[in-house]
N, C-alpha and C positions, 0 to 999 in steps of 0.2 A: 792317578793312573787309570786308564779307561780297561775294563774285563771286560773280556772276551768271553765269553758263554759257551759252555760246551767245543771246546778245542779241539776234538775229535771227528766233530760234525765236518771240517774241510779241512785244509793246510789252514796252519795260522796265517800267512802270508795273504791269504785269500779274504779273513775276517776283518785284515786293517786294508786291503785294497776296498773292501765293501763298505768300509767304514768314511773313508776317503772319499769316495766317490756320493755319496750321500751328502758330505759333510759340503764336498765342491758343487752337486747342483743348487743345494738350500742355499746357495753362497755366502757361507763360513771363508771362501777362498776366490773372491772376484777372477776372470780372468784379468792376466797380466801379474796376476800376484804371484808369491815367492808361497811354498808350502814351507812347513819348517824343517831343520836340517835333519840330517839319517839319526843322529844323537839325541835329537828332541823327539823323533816319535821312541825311537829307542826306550826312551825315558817312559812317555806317554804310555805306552801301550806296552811294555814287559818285555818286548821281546827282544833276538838277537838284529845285529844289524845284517844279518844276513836275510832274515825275512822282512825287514823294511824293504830293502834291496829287490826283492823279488816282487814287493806290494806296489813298487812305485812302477817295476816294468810292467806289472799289468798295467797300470793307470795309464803307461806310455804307448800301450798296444793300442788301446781302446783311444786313442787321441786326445785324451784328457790332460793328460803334462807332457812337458817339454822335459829332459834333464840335459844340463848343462855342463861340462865340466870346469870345476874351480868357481862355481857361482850358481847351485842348487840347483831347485826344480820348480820350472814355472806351468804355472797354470795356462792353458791355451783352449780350452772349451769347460762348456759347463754339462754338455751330454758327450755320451760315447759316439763314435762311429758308428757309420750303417754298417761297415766291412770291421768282421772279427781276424784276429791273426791267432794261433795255437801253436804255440813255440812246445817242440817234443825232445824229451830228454828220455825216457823209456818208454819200453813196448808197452805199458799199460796205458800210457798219453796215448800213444798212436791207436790203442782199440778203445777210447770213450774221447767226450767232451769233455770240455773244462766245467769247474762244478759250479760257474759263474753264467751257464745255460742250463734251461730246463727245456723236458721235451714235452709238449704241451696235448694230450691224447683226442683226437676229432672221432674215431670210428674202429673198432674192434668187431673183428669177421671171420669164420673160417668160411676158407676159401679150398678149392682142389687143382691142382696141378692141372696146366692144360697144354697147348703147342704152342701160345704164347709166353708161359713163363716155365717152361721146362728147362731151357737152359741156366735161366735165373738160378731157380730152384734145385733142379738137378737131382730130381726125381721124377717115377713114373707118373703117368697120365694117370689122373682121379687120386694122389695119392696127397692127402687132408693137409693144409697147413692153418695156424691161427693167424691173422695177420692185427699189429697194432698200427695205424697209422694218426700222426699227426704230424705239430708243426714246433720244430726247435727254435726257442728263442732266446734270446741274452737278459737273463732276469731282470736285469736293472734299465735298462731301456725297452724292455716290448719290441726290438727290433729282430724281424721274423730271420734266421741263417739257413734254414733250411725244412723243407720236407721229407722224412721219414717213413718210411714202411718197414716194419721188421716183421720175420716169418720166425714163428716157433711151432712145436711141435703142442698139436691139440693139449694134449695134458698136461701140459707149462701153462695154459692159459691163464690160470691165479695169479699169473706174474704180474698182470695187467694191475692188481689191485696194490702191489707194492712198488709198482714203478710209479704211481701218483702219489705213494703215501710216501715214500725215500727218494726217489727222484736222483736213482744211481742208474749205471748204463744192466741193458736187461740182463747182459751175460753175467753179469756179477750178480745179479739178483737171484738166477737160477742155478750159479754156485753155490750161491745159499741154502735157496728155498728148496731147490731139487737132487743137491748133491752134484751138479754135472762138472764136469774136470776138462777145461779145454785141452787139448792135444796140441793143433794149431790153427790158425786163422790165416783166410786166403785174401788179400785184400785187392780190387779192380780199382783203378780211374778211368775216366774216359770224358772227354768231352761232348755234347749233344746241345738241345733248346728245350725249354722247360714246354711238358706237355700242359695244355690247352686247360684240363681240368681241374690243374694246379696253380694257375699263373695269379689268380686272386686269393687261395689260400696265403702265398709267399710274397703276396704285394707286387708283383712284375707283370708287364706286359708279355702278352701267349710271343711265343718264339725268342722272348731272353736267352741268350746263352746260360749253358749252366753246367757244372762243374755236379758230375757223380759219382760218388763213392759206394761200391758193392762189399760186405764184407761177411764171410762165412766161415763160422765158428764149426770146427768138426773136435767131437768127445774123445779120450783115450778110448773107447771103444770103436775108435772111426767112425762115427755116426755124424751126421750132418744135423743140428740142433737148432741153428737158430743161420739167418740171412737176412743183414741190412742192407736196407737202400736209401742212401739219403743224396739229397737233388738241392745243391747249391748253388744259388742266382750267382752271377758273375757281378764281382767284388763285395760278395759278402762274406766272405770266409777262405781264409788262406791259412795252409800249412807249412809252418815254418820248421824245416827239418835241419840236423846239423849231426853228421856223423864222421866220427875220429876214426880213422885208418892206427890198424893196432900193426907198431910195425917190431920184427923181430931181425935181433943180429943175425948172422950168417954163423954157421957153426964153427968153432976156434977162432972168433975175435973176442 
């Protein structure tokens, strides 16, 4: 049976996806081949088959298997996709990454509110933020998903040094490190083209389309704390949402 090392460090589900996908590019599992059945890693690796289950739909997001019904799971590439998909089941999915990226840090700055990013930011003119920017990638392929800017507040900055060493999303880092208690989070999309300055950090041609997500975390103090911005080339990251309508009888049936 293959151990798993520290179980805590992600979903287990994630440490035989990561195990798999290693095991498929070394080609342990040629393409065209059969992986083995949900009972055999079962076996293999400890777990339930309910976490194989979710091991192999990662594998299937990332384009690495096929599954089949009534005839297993075939192999169909030996690397990932350049296009990530993020299948969300609660509101913690929808405020981070999956733990199968890492955010990769290029430049850390304070910077001051100005008439360009006032609306971003949503405070006064000259009023200090820190900003970390880099480039989020899919650990196992190096393939770049997006560009990154987060703002926090000047005296969060330490956060910088545990976001490289934990490599969790910053909000939860400065749940920790700072005590701060989200209240809630205002989340933007919007459509645009990747600016000019960007377009070779994220491998794209200047004016690629691109897919941006704004997200601002305010404290149970209503304090405005931290503002992401992350800037997604088109088809490299999709969010795949699924929400159940909670339906209620009608009173006396």
């Amino acid at each position: 049976m293959v151990e798993i090392k520290d179980p805590k460090a992600q979903p287990r589900y994630q440490d035989v996806a990561d195990i798999l996908i290693d095991e498929i590019a070394d080609g342990a599992f040629p393409v065209g081949s059969m992986l083995p059945t949900e009972l055999d890693l079962c076996e293999r690796f400890g777990v339930s088959r309910y976490t194989v289950r979710e091991a192999l739909r990662r594998l299937e997001e990332i384009g690495l298997v096929a599954r089949r019904q009534g005839s297993g799971t075939v192999v169909q590439a030996t690397n990932p996709e350049t296009g990530y998909v993020q299948t969300l089941h609660t509101l913690a999915q929808l405020l981070q990454y999956p733990p199968e990226t890492r955010l990769y840090v290029k430049e850390t700055k304070i910077i001051k509110t100005d008439r360009r990013n006032s609306r971003l930011l949503q405070s006064p003119a000259g009023h200090p933020w820190f900003r970390i920017s880099g480039v989020r990638r899919v650990h196992s392929s190096g393939h770049p998903i997006c560009w990154s800017d987060i703002y926090v507040a000047p005296e969060y900055q330490g956060v910088t040094e545990a976001l490289e060493a934990r490599a969790r999303p910053v909000y939860s880092l400065l749940e920790d490190e700072y005590k701060v208690q989200i209240d809630h989070v205002a989340i933007e999309l919007f459509a645009s083209t990747v600016p000019d300055e960007l377009a070779e950090a994220i491998e794209v041609d200047p004016g690629t389309p691109v897919m941006t997500i704004i997200r601002r975390y305010t404290s149970r103090e209503n304090k405005l704390f931290e503002v992401s911005v992350s800037i997604h080339p088109e088809g490299r990251f999709t969010y795949s949402i699924e929400l159940k309508r909670e339906w209620r009888l009608p009173v006396g049936v």
